[in-house]
C-alpha positions in Angstrom: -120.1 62.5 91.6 -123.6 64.1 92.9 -124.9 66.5 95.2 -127.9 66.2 97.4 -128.9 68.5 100.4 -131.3 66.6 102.9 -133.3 67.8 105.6 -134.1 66.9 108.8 -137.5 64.2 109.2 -137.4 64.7 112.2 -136.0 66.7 115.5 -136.1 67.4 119.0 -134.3 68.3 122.6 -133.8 66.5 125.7 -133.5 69.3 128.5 -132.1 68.6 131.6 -135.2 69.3 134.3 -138.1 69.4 131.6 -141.0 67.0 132.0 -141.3 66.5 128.3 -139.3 68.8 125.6 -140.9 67.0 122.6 -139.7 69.5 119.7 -143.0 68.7 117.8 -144.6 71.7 117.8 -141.9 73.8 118.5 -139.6 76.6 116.4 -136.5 76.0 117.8 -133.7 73.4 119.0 -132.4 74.1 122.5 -128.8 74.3 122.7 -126.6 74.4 125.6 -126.7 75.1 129.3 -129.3 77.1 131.1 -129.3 79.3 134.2 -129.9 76.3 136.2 -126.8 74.6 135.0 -129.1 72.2 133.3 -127.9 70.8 129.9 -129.8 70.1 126.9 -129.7 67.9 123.9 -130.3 68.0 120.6 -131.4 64.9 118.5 -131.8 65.5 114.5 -132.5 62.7 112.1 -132.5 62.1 107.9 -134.1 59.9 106.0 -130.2 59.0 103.5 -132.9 56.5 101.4 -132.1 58.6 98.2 -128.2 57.9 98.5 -128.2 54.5 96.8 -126.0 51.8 99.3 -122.3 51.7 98.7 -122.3 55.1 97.6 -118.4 56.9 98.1 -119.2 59.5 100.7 -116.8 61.9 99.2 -118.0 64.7 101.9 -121.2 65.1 104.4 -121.8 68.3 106.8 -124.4 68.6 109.0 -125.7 72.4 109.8 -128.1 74.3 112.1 -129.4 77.7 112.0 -129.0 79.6 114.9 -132.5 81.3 115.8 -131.1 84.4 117.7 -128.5 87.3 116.9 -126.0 86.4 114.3 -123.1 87.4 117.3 -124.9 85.6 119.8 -122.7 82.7 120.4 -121.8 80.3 123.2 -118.7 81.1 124.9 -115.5 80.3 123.0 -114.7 77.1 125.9 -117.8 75.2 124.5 -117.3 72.9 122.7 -120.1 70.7 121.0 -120.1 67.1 119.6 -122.0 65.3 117.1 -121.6 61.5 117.5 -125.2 58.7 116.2 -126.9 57.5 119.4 -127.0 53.5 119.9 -130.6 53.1 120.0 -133.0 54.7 117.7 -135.5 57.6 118.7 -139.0 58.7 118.0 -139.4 62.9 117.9 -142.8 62.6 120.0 -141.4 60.6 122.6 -138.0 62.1 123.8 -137.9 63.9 126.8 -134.9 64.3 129.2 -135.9 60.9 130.6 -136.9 58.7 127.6 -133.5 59.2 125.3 -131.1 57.6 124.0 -127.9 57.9 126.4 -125.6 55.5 125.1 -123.2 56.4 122.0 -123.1 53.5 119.0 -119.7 51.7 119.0 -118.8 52.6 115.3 -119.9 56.0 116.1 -117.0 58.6 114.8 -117.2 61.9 116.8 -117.7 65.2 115.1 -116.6 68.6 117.3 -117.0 72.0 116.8 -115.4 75.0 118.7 -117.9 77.8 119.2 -114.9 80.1 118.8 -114.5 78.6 115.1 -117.8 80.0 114.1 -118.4 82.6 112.4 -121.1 84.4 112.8 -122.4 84.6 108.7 -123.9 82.6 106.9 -125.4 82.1 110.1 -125.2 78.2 110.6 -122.9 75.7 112.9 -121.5 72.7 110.7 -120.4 69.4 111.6 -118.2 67.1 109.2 -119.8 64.3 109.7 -118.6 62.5 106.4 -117.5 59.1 108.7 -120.4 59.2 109.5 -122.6 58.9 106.4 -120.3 56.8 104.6 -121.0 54.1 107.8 -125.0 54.6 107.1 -124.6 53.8 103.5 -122.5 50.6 104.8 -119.8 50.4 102.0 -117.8 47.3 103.5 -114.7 48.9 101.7 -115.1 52.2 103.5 -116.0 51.5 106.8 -118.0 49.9 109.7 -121.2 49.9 109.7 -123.8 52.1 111.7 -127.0 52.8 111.6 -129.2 55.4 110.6 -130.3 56.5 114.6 -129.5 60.1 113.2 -127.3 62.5 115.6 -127.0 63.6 119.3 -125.5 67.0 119.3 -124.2 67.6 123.0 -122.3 70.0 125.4 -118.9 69.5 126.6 -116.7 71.5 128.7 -117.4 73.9 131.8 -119.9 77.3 130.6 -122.1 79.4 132.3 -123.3 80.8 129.1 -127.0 81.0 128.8 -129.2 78.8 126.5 -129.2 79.6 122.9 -131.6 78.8 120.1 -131.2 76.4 116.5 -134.0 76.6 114.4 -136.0 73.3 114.2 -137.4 72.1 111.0 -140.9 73.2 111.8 -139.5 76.7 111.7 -138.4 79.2 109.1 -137.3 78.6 105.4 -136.3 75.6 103.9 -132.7 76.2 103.6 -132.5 77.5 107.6 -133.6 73.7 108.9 -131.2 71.2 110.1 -129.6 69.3 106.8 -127.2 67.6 105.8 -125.3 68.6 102.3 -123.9 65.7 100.8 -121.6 65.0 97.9 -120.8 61.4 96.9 -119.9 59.1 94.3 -122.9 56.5 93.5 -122.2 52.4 92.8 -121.8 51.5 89.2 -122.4 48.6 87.3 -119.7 46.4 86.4 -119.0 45.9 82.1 -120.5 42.7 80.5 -117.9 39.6 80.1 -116.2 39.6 76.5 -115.0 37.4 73.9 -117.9 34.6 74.3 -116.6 31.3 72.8 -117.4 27.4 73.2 -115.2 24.3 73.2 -114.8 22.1 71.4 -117.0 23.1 67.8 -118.8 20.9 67.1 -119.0 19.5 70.1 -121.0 16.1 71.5 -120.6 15.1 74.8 -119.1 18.0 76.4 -119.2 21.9 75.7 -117.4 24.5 77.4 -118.7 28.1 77.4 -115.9 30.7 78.1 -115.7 34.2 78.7 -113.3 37.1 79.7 -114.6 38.9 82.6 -115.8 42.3 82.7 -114.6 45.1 84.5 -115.8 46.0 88.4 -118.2 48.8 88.9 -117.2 51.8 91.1 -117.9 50.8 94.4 -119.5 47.2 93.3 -117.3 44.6 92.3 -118.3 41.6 90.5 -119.9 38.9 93.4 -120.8 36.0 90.7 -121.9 35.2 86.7 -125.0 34.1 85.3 -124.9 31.8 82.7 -127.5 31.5 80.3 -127.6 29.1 77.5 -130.6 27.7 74.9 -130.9 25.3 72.0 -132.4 25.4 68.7 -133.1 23.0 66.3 -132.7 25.5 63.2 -131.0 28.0 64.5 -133.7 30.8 64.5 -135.9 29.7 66.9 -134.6 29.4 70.3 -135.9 27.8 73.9 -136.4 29.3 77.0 -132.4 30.2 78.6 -131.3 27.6 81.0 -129.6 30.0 84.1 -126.6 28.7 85.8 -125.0 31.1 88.8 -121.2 30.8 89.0 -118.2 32.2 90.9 -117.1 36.0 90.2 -113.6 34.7 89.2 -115.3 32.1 86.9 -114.1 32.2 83.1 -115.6 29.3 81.5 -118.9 26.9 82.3 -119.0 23.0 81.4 -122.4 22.1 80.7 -122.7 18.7 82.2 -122.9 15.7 79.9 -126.0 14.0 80.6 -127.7 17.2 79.7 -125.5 17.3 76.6 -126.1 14.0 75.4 -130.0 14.4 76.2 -129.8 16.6 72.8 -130.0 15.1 69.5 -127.3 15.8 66.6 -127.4 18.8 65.1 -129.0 20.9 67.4 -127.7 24.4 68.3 -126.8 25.7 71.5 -125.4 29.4 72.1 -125.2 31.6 75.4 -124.8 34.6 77.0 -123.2 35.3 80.6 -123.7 38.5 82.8 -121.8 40.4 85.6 -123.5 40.0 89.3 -123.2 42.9 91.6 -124.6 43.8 95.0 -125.9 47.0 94.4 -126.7 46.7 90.3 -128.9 45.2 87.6 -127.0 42.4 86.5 -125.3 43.3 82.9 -125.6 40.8 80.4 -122.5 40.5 77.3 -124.8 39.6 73.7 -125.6 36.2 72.8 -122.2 34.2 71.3 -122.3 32.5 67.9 -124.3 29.1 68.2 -122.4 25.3 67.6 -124.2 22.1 66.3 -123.7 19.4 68.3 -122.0 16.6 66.2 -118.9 14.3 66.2 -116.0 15.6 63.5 -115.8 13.3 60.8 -113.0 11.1 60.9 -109.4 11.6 58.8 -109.4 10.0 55.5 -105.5 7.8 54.4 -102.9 9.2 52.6 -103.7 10.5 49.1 -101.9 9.8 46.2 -101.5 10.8 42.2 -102.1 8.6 39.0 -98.5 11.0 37.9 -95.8 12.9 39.3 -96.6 15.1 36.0 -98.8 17.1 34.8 -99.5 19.2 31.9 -101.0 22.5 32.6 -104.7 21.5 32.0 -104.8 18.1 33.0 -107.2 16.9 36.0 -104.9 15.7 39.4 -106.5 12.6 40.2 -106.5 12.9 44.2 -107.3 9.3 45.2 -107.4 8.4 49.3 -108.8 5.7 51.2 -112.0 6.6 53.2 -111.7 6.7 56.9 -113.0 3.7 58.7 -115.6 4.2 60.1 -116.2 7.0 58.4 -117.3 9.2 61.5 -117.3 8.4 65.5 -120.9 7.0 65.1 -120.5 5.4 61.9 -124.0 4.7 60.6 -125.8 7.7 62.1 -127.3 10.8 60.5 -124.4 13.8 60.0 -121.7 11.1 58.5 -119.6 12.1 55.8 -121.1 14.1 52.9 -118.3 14.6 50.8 -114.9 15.5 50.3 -112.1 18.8 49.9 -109.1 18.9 48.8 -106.3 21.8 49.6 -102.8 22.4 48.1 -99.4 22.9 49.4 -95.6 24.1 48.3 -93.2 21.3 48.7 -91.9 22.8 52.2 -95.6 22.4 53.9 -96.7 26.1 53.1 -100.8 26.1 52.3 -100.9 27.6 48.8 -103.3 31.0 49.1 -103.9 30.8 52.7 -105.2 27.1 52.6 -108.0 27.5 49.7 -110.0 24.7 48.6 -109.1 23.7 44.8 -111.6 20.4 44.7 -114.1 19.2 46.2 -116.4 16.0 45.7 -120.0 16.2 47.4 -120.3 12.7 47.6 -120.2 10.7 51.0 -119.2 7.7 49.1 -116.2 9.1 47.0 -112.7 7.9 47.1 -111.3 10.6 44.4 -111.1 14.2 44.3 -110.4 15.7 40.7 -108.6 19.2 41.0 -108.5 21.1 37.5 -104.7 22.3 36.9 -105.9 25.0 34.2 -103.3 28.0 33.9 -101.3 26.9 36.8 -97.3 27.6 36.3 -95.0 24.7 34.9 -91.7 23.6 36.6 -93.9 24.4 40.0 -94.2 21.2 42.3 -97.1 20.4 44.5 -98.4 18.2 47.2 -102.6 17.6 48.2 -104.3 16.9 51.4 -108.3 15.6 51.7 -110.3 15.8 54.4 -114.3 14.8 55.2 -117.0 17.2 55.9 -120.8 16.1 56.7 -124.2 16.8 56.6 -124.0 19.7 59.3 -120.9 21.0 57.7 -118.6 20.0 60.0 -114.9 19.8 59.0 -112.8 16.7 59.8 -108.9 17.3 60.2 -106.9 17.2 57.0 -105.2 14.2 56.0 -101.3 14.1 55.6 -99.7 15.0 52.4 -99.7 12.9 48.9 -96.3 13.0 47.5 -95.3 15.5 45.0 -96.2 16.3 41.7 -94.7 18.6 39.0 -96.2 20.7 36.5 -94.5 20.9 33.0 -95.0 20.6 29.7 -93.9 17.2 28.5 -92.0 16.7 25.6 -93.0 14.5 22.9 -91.3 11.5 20.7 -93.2 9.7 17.9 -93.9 6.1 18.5 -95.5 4.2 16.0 -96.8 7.0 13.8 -98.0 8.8 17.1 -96.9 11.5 19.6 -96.5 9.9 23.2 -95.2 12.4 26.0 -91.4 11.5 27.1 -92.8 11.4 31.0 -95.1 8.3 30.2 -92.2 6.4 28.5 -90.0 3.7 30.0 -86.3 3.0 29.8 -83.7 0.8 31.4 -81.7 1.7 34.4 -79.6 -0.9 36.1 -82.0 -3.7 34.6 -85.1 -1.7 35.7 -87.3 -0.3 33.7 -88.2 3.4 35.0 -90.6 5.9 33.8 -88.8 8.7 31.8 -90.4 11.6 34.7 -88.6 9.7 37.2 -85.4 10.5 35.9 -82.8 12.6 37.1 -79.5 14.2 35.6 -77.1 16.1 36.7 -77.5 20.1 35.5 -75.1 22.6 36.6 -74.2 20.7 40.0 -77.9 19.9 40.3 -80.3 17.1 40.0 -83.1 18.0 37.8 -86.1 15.8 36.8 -85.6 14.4 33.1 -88.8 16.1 31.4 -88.5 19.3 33.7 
C-alpha cells in the first residue's frame, strides 16, 4: 500500500448574487448561506496524475480548513455534500453564472453533518473514497468518472451566516484543501514458466509452450508476446520474431511455411512475456534451443552370433539398417552411426538405459558390446537405434533375443579343448547345439551349459 496527500490545483466559489467570485486571488472558500439567503459554492480540484491508473483506492478524504474560530460552525441542521460536477471547470472563470450545475451520473455523494465536527484539528472531511477509485477508472472497482474535481454544496433550511474555508492561496501547506489518500498501486503479472518446444527435433512444425504466469494486483494478464530467433550455431542469434497472442494462450505453432523456409540444422529458441494494461510487459528467459531435423529412422530387429557368452567375449549386435535410412534419405543430417542399450529379460533398461556400444559409422550394420567382468548365469537382450550428424536420436529398435552369460565348459576333441555350447548332438533326429539344451533340475528347466 502507499500514502500520498494532494493538494488542491485549483479552487474557487460560486456565490449566489456575486458578479464574479473567482477565488484567484483570494484567501478563503465561501461556505454556506449569507444574510441575504444567498447560497454559495465551493468548487476544489486535484491533479490524481501521481496515483498510477487501476490503483485499489483503499481510502480517500477530502478536507478544508476552516478560516475563522475553531467553534464557529454552521448550525447543526446543515448539512453539506460533496458530489464531481458533470462538466469540467476553470478557477478564473466560475462565477455564480458560468458553473457547472449538473452532477455527473457516476457521481457517489459524500455528506457531512456540521454537528459531526469537531472543532480540532480544525478541518471538515469528506470520504470521498468512491470517488477517487472512479477517477483512477479500475473496471473491477467501479464506473468510471472523471477528474472534474468536487462541488461542495448546502442542503437543508439555515439562517446561519456565511463562514470561511481557507483556499489554497492562503495559509500553510497542510491548512489547503487536499485530499489524503491511501491505495494499493497495479502490479505486474510473473513471467510464463516451464518454456518447452514440440516435437525435438522438429521439421515442419514446432510448437512453443508455456505455463502462464500469475496476474498482477489490479492488472491481469490481457495477452502473450511471443518472441522466437534462429541460429545457425547456436551462439549467434537473429533479430526476435514477435507474435501477440491470447492471455489464456499456452502454446504457439509457428506456421510451416516459415518452418520449412529454414534449412536443417538450424536453431530456433524463444521467450514469451505477460501483457498487462497498466505494466511493462515481463518477459520469462530464453528456453533451450532445438535443431531443426527429421529423427532418423528405426533400424530391424537385432540379433546374436550366440545365445552364450563367456565373460569377456565381444556380443556381436548385428541389425539391418533402416530403409531409407532417415525421412529424407540422401540429405545432409542422415545417420552417423549407431548405439546400442541393454535390458533384463523382463524389459527393464539395465542402469537406467546406459549406452554399452556404440559404432560411429553411418554405414554399419554391427555394434560390438565388450562383456568384460559382467556376471555369469545373467541373461540379456540388446536394442540399436540411429543417431545423425546433428545428434539427433532415432527410437530404439525392438529387442534381440536373449543371450546368457556363463562360463562354458570344455571337452577335448581331437587333441583340442572345444566349449560344450558350440558342440552338436542328436535330439529326435536333429542335430542341436549343446547351449540349446534344456534338463530338468529340481522341477526346473535349466539351459545345458548354465
Amino acid at each position: 500500500m502507499a500514502n500520498i496527500t494532494i493538494y488542491a490545483n485549483r479552487d474557487a466559489t460560486a456565490e449566489g448574487g456575486a458578479a464574479n467570485t473567482n477565488n484567484g486571488s483570494e484567501q478563503y472558500l465561501f461556505a454556506g448561506e449569507n444574510s441575504n439567503g444567498q447560497i454559495s459554492e465551493i468548487f476544489v480540484g486535484f491533479d490524481l496524475s501521481a496515483i498510477p491508473t487501476n490503483s485499489a483506492i483503499n481510502s480517500a478524504y477530502l478536507r478544508l480548513n476552516q478560516y475563522d474560530s475553531p467553534n464557529d460552525w454552521l448550525s447543526p441542521t446543515v448539512t453539506w455534500r460533496a458530489q464531481t460536477p458533470a462538466s469540467d471547470w476553470s478557477e478564473s472563470t466560475i462565477t455564480y453564472n458560468n458553473r457547472p450545475t449538473s452532477i455527473h451520473a457516476n457521481s457517489p455523494q459524500a455528506d457531512v453533518t456540521f454537528a459531526n465536527v469537531i472543532s480540532s484539528p480544525g478541518y471538515i472531511e469528506f470520504n470521498v473514497t468512491a470517488h477517487v477509485q472512479r477517477m483512477v477508472y479500475p473496471s473491477s472497482h467501479g464506473l468510471y468518472l472523471p477528474n472534474n474535481g468536487f462541488r461542495l454544496k448546502y442542503t437543508g433550511t439555515s439562517s446561519s451566516t456565511m463562514k470561511y474555508m481557507r483556499s489554497r492561496e492562503y495559509g500553510t501547506q497542510s491548512q489547503q484543501p487536499r485530499l489524503v489518500i491511501d491505495y494499493t498501486p497495479p502490479t505486474a503479472p510473473s513471467a510464463p514458466t516451464n518454456l518447452s518446444q514440440s516435437p525435438n527435433a522438429f521439421e515442419t512444425a514446432l510448437r512453443l509452450s508455456w505455463t502462464k504466469g500469475g496476474d498482477g494486483t489490479n492488472n491481469p494478464i490481457t495477452g502473450h508476446d511471443v518472441r522466437y530467433q534462429t541460429s545457425d550455431d547456436g551462439s549467434n542469434w537473429s533479430a526476435e520474431t514477435s507474435v501477440n497472442v491470447s492471455a489464456s494462450a499456452t502454446y504457439y505453432d509457428i506456421p510451416s511455411g516459415t518452418v520449412s523456409g529454414w534449412s536443417r540444422g538450424k536453431y530456433v529458441r524463444f521467450r514469451v512475456g505477460s501483457m498487462s494494461a497498466y505494466a511493462s510487459t515481463v518477459y520469462s528467459g530464453y528456453s533451450s534451443a532445438v535443431r531443426k531435423n527429421r529423427v532418423p529412422n528405426t533400424p530391424g530387429t537385432p540379433a546374436t552370433n550366440k545365445s552364450v557368452y563367456a565373460p569377456g567375449e565381444t556380443v556381436a549386435v548385428t541389425f539391418t539398417p533402416p530403409s531409407p535410412r532417415d525421412p529424407d534419405s540422401g540429405l545432409s543430417g542422415d545417420i552417423a552411426g549407431y548405439e546400442v542399450k541393454m535390458q533384463y529379460p523382463d524389459g527393464t533398461d539395465y542402469n537406467g538405459g546406459q549406452i554399452v556400444g556404440t559404432n560411429a559409422s553411418g554405414s554399419a550394420t554391427s555394434v560390438n558390446v565388450p562383456t568384460t567382468g559382467w556376471t555369469p548365469g545373467l541373461q540379456w537382450k540388446f536394442l540399436v537405434r540411429g543417431y545423425d550428424s546433428y545428434g539427433v536420436r532415432g527410437a530404439w529398435s525392438v529387442a534381440s533375443a536373449l543371450i546368457m552369460i556363463g562360463t562354458p565348459l570344455k571337452v577335448l576333441i581331437s587333441g583340442s579343448l572345444k566349449s560344450v555350447a558350440e558342440q552338436h548332438v542328436l535330439v529326435n533326429g536333429v542335430l542341436k547345439q549343446v547351449s540349446e539344451i534344456k534338463v530338468l533340475v529340481d522341477g526346473v528347466l535349466k539351459n545345458l551349459t548354465t
